[in-house]
N, C-alpha and C positions, 0 to 999 in steps of 0.2 A: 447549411447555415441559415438559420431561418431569422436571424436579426441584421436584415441589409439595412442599412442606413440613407438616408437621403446624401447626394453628393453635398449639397451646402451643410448640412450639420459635419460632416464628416469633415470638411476644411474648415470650421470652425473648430471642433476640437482638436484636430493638426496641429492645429496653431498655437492652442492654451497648451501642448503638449510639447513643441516644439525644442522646449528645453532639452528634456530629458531624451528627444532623437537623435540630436544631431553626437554623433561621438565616432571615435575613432577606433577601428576594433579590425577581428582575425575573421577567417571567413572558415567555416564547419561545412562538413556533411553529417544531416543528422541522420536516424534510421529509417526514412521513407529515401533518401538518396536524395533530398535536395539540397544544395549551396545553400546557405545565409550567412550573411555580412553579420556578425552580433560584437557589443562590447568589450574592450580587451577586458573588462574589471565591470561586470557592473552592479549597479549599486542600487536598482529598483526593479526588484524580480515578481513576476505574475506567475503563478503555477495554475495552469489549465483546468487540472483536478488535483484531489486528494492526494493518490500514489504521488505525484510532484510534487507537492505544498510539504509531504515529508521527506520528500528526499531534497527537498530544498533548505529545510528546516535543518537537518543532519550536517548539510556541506556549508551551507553560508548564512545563517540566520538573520543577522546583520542587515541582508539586503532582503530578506520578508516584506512586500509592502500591505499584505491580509492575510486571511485566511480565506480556504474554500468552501468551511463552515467553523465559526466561532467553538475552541475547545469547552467542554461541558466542564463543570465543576470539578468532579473525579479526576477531570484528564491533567486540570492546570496545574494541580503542584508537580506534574512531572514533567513539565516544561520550564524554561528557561524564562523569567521575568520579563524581558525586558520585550518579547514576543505575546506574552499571554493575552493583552488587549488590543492588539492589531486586529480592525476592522474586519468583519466576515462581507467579501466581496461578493461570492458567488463560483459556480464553474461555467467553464465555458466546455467540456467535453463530460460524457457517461448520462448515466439516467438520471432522469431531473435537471440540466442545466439551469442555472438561474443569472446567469452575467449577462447582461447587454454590453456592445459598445462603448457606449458615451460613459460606464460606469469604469469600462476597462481604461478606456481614454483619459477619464479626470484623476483617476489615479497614476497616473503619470509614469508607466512603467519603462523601460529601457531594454527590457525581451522578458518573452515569453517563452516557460518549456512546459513541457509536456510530459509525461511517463510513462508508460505501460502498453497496451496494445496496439502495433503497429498495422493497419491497414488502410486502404482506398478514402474511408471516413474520414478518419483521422488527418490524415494525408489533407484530404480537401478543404475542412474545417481550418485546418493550420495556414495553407494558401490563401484562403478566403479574407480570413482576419489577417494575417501579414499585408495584404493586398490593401484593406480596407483602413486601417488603422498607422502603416506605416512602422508598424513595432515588429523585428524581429523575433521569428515565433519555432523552436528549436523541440524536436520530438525522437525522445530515448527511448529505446526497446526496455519495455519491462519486464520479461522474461526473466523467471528466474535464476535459469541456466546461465541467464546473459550478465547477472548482476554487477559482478566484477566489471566487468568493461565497463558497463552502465554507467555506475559509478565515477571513474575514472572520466569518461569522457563528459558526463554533468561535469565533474569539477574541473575540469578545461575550459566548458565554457563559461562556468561561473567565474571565474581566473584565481581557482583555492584547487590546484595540482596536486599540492602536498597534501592539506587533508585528503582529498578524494584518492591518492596515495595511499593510508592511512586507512580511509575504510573499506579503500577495495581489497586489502591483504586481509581485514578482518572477513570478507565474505567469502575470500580464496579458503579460508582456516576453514568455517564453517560448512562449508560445500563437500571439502575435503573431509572434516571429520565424520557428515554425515556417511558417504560412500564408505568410509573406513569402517563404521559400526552397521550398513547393511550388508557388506562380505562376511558377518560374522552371523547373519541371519539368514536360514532359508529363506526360498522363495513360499514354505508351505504352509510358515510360522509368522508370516507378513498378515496382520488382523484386516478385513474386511470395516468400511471406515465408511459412516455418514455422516454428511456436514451438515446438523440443522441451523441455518438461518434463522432469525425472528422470534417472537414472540408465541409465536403456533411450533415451529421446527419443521416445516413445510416447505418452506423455500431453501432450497439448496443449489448447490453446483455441481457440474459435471468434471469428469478428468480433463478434459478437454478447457474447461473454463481457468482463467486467470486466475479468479477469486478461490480455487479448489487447487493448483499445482503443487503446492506445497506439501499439499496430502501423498501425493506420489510421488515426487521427491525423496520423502523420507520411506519409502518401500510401502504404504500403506495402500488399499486396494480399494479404491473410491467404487461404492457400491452403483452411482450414477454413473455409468459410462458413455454418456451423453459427449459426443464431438463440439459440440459447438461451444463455443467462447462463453455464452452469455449464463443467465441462473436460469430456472426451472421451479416448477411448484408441482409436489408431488403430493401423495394421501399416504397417512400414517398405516393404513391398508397396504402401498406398495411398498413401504417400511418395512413391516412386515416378511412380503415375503421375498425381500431381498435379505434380510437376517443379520444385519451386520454386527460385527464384535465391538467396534467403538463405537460411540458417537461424541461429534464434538460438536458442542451449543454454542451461539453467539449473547443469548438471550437467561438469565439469572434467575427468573420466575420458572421457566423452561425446563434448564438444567435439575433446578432442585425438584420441582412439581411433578419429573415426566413418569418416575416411578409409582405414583399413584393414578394416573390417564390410564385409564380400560383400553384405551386404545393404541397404547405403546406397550402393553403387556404383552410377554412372551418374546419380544427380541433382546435376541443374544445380550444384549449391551445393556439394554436396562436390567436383566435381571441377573447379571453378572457387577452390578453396578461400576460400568465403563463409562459412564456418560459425563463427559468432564467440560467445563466451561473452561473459554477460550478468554484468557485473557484480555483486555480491550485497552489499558488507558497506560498513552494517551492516544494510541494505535493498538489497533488490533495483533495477535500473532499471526492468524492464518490471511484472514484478509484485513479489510476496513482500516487502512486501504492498501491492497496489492503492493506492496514498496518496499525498501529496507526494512522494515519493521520486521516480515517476515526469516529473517537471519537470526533473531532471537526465536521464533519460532520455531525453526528447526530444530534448536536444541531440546524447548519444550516437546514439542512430539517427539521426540527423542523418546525421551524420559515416559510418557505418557503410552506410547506403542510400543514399546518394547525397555519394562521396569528392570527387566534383571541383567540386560546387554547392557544400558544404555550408562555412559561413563561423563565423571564432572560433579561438580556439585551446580545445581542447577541453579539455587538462592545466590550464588557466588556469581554464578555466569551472567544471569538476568541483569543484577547488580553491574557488572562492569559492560555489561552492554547499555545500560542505562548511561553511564557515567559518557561514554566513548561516543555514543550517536545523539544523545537527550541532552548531555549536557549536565545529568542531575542525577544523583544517585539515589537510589530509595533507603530509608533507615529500616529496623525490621518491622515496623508496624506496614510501611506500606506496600510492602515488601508481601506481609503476608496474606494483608489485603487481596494484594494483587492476585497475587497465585493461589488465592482461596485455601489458605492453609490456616 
């Protein structure tokens, strides 16, 4: 944690925050196995990053006191109003952190949760600022295997049981259907799968990575078989001759352009034209950011890796996963937008 605070600022802002500490609440073990004391009900929620701030979003909106970075234009009409202008605070965990203290402080939180990768880091960061700031600070496995629980136990501590009820059966359905339609698929007939990242399609993820599990989830054979958690920047050279049949773009200039690059010619994917852009707004499918979001994802890759298995109507499915976690449903213009149709 590289934002320690002097001890006198740090009891000065205690103080201005004082309000929203003192409450009366249940005591959690979150996924690092620490105790905290947090709110039976509370009513001003900090999400550490992204993956949180949407899974915050989905269970209790209500209690949103920012965001982790203000939604772009594209993203707002598929958010719920009365969220769309809530302050871009910052993160306080992943690359690029931008929250200080005194910013988390003045905004007067009542707990803090977390999402996604469980380890020693995390872990520490979360101690640190508990310690420092006096705000209970609550860290969920974001594993997608783990979703359902996940789920469930965010809306525990949020004190919305019933929805997190609610959408954890919708992620039990979804987990469930997936398995259901890769029993129906060899292992020989599962497509070879690259994630380009960015603007170049360069930066990618490995199977191993957070921001890439979904890819294998759904049976797809992540050409990066890099162990580690984090992203990776590869050469459209090692693209090459790892050969893969899909590719999936985050980046719109990328996607459309990559067919004319001399230097993505000849793999599989482009000249099969597989290379499909990854939906983003107001969250991404695969990742951006690692969270619920990906649940509608699985049914797009569904549909995307495997066209002739893959069962639903997908403009329908998107549609009421929109309605059930967003809040907001798309009409067909945005709808087609969305899905580049």
């Amino acid at each position: 944690m590289r934002r320690l605070l002097p001890a006198a600022l740090i009891g000065a802002l205690l103080a201005l925050a004082a309000p929203a500490l003192a409450f009366e609440g249940q005591s959690v073990v979150d996924a690092t196995g620490r105790t905290i004391e947090v709110p039976a009900d509370p009513a001003r929620v900090f999400a550490a990053g992204p993956p949180a701030a949407t899974l915050l979003y989905a269970l209790k909106p209500d209690a949103m006191i920012g965001w982790v970075r203000a939604p772009r234009p594209d993203e707002r009409a598929f958010l719920r109003p009365e969220v769309r202008d809530l302050p871009e605070l910052g993160r306080l965990t992943g690359r690029g952190d931008t929250l200080n203290l005194e910013v988390l402080l003045t905004a007067k939180p009542d707990l803090v949760v977390d999402f996604g990768t469980i380890s020693a880091t995390y872990a520490d960061l979360a101690e640190r600022v508990q310690q420092q700031t006096g705000v209970p600070y609550v860290l969920i496995d974001g594993a997608l295997a783990a979703m359902p629980q996940a789920i469930r136990q965010m809306a525990d501590v949020l004190g919305v049981p019933d929805r997190g009820a609610e959408l954890a059966a919708y992620a039990e359905a979804a987990l469930a259907e997936t398995d259901a339609l890769l029993a129906e698929v060899p292992e020989d007939q599962r497509p070879k799968v690259y994630f380009a990242r960015g603007a170049e399609g360069v930066e990618t993820a490995g199977a191993g990575s957070i921001n890439a599990e979904i890819i294998t989830r759904v049976g797809g054979r992540n050409v990066i078989e890099a162990a580690g958690r984090g992203l990776a920047t590869v050469s459209p050279e090692q693209v090459q001759a790892l050969a893969p049949d899909v590719i999936l773009a985050t980046d719109r200039d990328f996607a459309e352009n990559v067919g004319r690059m001399p230097e993505w010619q000849g793999i599989p994917a482009v000249r099969n034209q597989r290379v499909y852009l990854v939906p983003s707004a107001p969250f991404g499918f695969i990742d951006s950011p690692p969270s619920v979001n990906r649940l509608i994802g699985l049914k797009w890759l569904a549909h995307k890796l495997y066209p002739a298995q893959a069962k639903g109507d997908l403009r329908a499915d998107v549609q009421a996963f929109y309605a059930l976690f967003y809040g907001m449903t798309p009409d067909e213009a945005e709808l087609s937008a969305l899905l580049g149709e």
